[in-house]
N, C-alpha and C positions, 0 to 999 in steps of 0.2 A: 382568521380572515385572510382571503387570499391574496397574495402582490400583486397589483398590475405590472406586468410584466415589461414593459419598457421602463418602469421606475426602476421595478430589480436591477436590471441592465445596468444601470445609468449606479446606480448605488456599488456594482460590484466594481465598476469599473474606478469609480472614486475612493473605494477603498480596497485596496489590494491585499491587506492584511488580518490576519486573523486571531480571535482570540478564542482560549478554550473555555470548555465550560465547567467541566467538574473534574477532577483528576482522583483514579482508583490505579494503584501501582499492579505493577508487573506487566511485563511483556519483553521479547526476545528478539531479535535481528538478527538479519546476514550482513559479510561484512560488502555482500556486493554481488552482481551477477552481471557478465558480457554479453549483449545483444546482437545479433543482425538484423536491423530490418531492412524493409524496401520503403523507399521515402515515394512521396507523392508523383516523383520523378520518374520512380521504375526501380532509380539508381540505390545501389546497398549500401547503408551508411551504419555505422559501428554505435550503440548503444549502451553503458553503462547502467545498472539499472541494480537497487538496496532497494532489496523484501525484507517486510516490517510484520512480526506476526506472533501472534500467542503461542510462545514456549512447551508451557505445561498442555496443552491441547493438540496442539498442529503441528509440533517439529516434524512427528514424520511425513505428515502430508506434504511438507513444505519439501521436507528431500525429495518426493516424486517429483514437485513444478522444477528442483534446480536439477532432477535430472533427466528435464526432456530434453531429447537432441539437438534441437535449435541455438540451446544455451550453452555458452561456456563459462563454468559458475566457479565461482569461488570457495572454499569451506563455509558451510555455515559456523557462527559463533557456537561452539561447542557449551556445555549446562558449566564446565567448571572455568572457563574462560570468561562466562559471562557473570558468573556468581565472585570472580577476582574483581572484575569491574565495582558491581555492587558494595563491596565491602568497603571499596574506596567514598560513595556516597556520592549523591544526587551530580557534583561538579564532575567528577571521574565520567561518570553515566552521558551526561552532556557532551565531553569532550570526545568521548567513544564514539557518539553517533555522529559530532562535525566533522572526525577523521576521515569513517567509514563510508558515509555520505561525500562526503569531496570527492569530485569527477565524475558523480552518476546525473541521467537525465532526468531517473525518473524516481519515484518510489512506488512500488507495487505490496499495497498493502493484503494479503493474502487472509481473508474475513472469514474465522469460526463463529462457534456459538459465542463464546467470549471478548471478543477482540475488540470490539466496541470499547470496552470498560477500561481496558489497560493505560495506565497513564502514560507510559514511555511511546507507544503505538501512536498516542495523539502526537506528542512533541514531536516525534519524527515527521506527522503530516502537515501540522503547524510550519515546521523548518522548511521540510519541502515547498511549501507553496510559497513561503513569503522569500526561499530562495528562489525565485521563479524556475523551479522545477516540477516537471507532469506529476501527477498523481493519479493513482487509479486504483480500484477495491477491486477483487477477485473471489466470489465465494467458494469455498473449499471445503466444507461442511460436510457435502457429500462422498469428499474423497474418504477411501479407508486409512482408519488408522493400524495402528502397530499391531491392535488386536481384531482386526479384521474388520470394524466399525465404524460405522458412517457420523455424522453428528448430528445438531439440528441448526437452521441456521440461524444467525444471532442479528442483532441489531447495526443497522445502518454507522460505523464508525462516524461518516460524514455528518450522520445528523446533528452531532454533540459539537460542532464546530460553526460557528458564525465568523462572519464578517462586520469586527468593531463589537464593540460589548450585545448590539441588538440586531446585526442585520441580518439580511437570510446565511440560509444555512450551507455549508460548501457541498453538501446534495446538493445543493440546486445547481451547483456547475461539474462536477466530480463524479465520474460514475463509479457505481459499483456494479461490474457484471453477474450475472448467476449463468454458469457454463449449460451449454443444452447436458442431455444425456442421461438415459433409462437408469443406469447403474454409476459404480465409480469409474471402469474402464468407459463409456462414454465423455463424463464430465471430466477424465483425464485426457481424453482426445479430444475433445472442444476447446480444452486451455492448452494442449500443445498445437493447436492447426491456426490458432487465432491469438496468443499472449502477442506475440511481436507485434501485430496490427493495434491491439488496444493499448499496449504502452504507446506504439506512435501517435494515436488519436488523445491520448492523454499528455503530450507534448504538444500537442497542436492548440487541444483546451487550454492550456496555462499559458502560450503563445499570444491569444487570443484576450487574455484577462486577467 
């Protein structure tokens, strides 16, 4: 059944927090990435910004986004730095992502075929929002991977997150983009000519609610 829409409103605004719904492990982080954007102003304001993304799928796509020019990017968490984490156990895992997260605006969840599923991908969007920080989806699917492969694209992360054990779902306020673009060099030029503007519109949504 569908929300009357001024209830939604009224419902997200009374509750600003979110709970998850199902949790399936794995998933992989950066420890952070540095922004320019241009704020509503004109004026250039400095941007922090932790990409949150399926590992075993997307690492290398993910190298492409941290190395458009726009960005001045951090390492990403490398497989044996992050599997040192793991070995510590679920508290270690937590503390990893409140570190690396500390100082960023925003979280740019970077969305494969899988990325949906990943339990740590959720906690990171959960943390981000109820820290009152932007969030925003990016589908990547189409970029190539290591072997020269496109993917297919996977499920709405946002859909698997409400507000309070039964309210709408943080789709309904969180976008997920899909880059225009015929091929990958396309949809890698739609997310370098435009990431800066959707992280700021996704600061502006969390602003907002």
């Amino acid at each position: 059944m569908a929300w009357d829409a001024a209830a939604n409103i009224e419902r997200l605004l009374q509750a600003p927090h979110f709970t998850e719904v199902e949790v399936v492990p794995n998933a992989i982080h950066t420890q952070g990435i540095r922004l320019t954007v241009n704020n509503s102003r004109g004026n250039f304001v400095t941007r922090r910004v932790f990409f949150s993304f399926h590992f075993d799928n997307d690492y290398w796509r993910t190298q492409q986004i941290r190395n458009i020019g726009a960005l001045e990017g951090q390492s990403l968490c490398t497989p044996n730095a992050w599997e040192e984490v793991k070995r510590k156990g679920d508290s270690a895992i937590e503390k990893w992502i409140a570190d690396n997260m500390h100082g960023k605006s925003c979280v740019v969840v970077l969305v494969g075929s899988e990325t949906a599923s990943r339990r740590w991908v959720r906690h990171e969007i959960v943390k981000a929002w109820n820290d009152k920080r932007g969030v925003v989806g990016i589908r990547v699917d189409r970029l190539l991977d290591r072997n020269s492969q496109t993917s297919v694209a996977g499920a709405n992360p946002f859909d698997a997150i409400t507000f309070g054990d039964s309210g709408p779902k943080l789709s309904s306020v969180v976008q997920l983009i899909t880059p225009t673009g015929n091929d990958s060099k396309g949809v890698y030029a739609s997310i370098s000519n435009n990431i800066e503007r959707w992280i700021e519109e996704a600061i502006a949504i969390r602003s907002r609610n």
